[in-house]
MDTraj code that builds the backbone (N, CA, C; nanometers):
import mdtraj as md
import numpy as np

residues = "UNK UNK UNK UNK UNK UNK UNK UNK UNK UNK UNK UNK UNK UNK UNK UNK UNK UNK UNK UNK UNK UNK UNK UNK UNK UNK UNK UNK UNK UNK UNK UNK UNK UNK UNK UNK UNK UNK UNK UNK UNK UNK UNK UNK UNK UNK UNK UNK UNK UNK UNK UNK UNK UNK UNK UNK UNK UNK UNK UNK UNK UNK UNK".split()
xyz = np.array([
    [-4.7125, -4.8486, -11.0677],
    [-4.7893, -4.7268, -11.0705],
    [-4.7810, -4.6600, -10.9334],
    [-4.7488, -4.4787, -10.9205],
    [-4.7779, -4.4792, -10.8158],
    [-4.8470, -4.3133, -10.7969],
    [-4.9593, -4.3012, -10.7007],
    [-5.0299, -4.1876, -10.7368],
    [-4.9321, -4.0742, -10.6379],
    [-5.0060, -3.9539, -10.6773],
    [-4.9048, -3.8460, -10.5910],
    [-5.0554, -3.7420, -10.5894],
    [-5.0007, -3.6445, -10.4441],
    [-5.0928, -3.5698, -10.4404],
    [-5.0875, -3.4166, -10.3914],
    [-5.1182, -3.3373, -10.4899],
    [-5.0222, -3.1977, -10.4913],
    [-5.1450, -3.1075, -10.3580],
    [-5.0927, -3.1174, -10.2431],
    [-5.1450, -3.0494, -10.1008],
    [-5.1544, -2.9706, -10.1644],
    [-5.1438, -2.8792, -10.2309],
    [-5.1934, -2.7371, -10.1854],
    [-5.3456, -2.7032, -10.3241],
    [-5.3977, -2.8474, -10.3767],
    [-5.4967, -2.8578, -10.4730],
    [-5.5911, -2.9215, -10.3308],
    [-5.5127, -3.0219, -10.2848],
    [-5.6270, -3.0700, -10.1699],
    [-5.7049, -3.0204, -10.0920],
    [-5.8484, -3.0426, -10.1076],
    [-5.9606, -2.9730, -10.0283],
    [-5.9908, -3.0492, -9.9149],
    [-5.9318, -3.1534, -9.8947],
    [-5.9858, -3.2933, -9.7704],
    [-6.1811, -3.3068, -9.8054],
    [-6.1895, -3.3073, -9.9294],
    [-6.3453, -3.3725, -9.9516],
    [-6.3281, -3.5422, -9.8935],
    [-6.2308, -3.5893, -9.9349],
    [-6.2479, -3.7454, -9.8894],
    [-6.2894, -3.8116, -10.0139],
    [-6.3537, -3.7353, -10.0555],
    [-6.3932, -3.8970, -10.2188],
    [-6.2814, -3.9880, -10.2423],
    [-6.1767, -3.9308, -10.2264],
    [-6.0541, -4.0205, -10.2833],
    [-6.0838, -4.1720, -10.1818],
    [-6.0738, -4.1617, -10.0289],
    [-6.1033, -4.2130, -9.9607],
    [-6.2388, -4.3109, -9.9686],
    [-6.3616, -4.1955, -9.9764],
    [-6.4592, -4.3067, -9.9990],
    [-6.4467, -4.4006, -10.0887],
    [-6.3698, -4.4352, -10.2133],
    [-6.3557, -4.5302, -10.3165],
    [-6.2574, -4.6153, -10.2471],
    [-6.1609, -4.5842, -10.1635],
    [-6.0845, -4.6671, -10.1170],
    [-5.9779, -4.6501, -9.9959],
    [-6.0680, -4.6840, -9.8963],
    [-5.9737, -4.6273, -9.7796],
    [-5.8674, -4.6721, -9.7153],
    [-5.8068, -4.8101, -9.7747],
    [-5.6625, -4.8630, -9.7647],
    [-5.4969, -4.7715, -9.8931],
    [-5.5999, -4.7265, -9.9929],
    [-5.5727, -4.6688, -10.0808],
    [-5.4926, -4.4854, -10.0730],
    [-5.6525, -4.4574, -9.9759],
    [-5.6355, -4.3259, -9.9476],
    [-5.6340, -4.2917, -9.7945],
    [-5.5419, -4.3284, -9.7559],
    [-5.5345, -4.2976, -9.5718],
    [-5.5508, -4.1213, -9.5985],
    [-5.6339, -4.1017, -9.4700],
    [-5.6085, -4.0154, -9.4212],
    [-5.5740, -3.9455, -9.3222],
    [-5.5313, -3.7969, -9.2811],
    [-5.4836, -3.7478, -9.1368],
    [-5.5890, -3.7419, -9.1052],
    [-5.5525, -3.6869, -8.9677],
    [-5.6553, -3.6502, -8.8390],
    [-5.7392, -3.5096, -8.8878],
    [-5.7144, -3.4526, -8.9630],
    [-5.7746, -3.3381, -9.0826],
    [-5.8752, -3.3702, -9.2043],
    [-5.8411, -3.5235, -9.2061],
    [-5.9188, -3.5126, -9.3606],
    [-5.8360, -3.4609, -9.4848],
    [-5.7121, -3.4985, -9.4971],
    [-5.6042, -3.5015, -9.6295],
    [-5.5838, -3.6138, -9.6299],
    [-5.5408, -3.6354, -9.7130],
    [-5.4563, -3.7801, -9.7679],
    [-5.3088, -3.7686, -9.7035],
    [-5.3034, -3.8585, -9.6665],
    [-5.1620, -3.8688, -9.5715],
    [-5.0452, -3.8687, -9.6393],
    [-5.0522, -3.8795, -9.7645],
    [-4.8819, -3.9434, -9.8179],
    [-4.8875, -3.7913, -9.9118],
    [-4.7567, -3.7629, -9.9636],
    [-4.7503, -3.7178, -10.1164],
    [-4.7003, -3.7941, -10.2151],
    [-4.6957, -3.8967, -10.2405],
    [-4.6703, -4.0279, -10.3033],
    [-4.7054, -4.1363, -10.3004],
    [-4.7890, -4.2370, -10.3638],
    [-4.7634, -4.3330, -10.2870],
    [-4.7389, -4.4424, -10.3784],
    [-4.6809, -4.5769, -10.3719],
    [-4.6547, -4.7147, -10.4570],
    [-4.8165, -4.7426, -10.4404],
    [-4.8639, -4.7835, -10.5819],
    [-5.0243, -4.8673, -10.5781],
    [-4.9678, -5.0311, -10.6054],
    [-5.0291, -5.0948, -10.5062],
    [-5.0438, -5.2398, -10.5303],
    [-5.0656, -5.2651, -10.6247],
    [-4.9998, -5.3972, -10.7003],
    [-5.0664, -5.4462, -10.7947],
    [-5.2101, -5.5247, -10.8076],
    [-5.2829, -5.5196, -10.8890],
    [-5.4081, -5.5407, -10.9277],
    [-5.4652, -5.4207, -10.7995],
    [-5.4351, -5.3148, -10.7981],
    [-5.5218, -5.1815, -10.7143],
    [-5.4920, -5.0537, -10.7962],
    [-5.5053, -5.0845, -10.9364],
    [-5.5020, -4.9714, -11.0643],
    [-5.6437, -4.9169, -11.0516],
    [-5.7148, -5.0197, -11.0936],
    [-5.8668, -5.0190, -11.1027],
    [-5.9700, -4.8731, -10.9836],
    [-5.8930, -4.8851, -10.8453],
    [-5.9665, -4.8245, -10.7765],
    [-5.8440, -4.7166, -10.6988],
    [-5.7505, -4.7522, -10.7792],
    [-5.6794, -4.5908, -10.7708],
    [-5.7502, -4.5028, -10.8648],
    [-5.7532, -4.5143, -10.9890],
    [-5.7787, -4.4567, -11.0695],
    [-5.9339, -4.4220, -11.0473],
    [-6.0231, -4.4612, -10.9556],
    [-6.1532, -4.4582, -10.9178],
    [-6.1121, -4.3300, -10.8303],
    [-6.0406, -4.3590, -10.7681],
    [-5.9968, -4.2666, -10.6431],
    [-5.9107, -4.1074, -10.7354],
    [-5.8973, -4.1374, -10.7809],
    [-5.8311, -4.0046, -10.8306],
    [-5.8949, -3.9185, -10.9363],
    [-5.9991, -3.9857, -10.9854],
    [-6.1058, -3.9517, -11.0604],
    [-6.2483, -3.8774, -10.9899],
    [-6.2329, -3.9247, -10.8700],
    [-6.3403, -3.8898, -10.7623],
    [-6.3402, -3.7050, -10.7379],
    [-6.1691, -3.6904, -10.7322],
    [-6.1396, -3.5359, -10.6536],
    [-6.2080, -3.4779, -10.7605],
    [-6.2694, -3.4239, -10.6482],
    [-6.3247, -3.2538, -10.7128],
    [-6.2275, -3.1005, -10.7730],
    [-6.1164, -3.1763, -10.7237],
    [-6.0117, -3.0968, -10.6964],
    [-5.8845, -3.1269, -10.8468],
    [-5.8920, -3.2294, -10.8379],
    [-5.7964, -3.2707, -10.9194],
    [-5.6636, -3.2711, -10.8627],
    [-5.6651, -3.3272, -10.7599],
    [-5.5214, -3.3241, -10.6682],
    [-5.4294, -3.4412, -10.6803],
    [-5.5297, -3.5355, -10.7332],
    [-5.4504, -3.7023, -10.7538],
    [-5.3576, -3.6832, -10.8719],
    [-5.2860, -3.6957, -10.9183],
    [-5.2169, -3.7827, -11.0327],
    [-5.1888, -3.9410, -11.0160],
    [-5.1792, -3.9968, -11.1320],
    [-5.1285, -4.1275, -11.1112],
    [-5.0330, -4.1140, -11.2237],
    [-4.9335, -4.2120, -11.2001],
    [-4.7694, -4.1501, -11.2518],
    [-4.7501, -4.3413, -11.2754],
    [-4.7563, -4.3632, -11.4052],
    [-4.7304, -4.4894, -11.4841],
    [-4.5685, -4.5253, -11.4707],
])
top = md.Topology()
chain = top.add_chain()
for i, resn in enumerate(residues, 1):
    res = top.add_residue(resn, chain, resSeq=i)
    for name in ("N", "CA", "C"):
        top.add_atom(name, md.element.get_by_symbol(name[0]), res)
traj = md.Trajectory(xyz[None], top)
């Protein structure tokens, strides 16, 4: 699984982050650092926490 995250939906609220901040690094701004990223296995659970969080709807997760 791996989530992706379309910048120009991103608001830098951070929820993604607050559910999981190994998950959801962020810059020195308050975005999510990657536009892609590989999710660990057994770390479905709180991706999907994390991408459910945006207010924005900026996460996808891509099976």
């Amino acid at each position: 699984m791996k989530v992706a995250v379309d910048k120009a939906l991103c608001s830098g609220h951070a929820r993604c982050n607050a559910v999981d901040e190994d998950l959801f690094p962020l810059d020195d701004l308050g975005y999510v650092e990657f536009d892609t990223a590989e999710i660990p296995a057994g770390q479905e659970g709180p991706a999907r926490r994390g991408a459910d969080a945006c207010p924005e709807r900026a996460l996808s997760l891509l099976e």
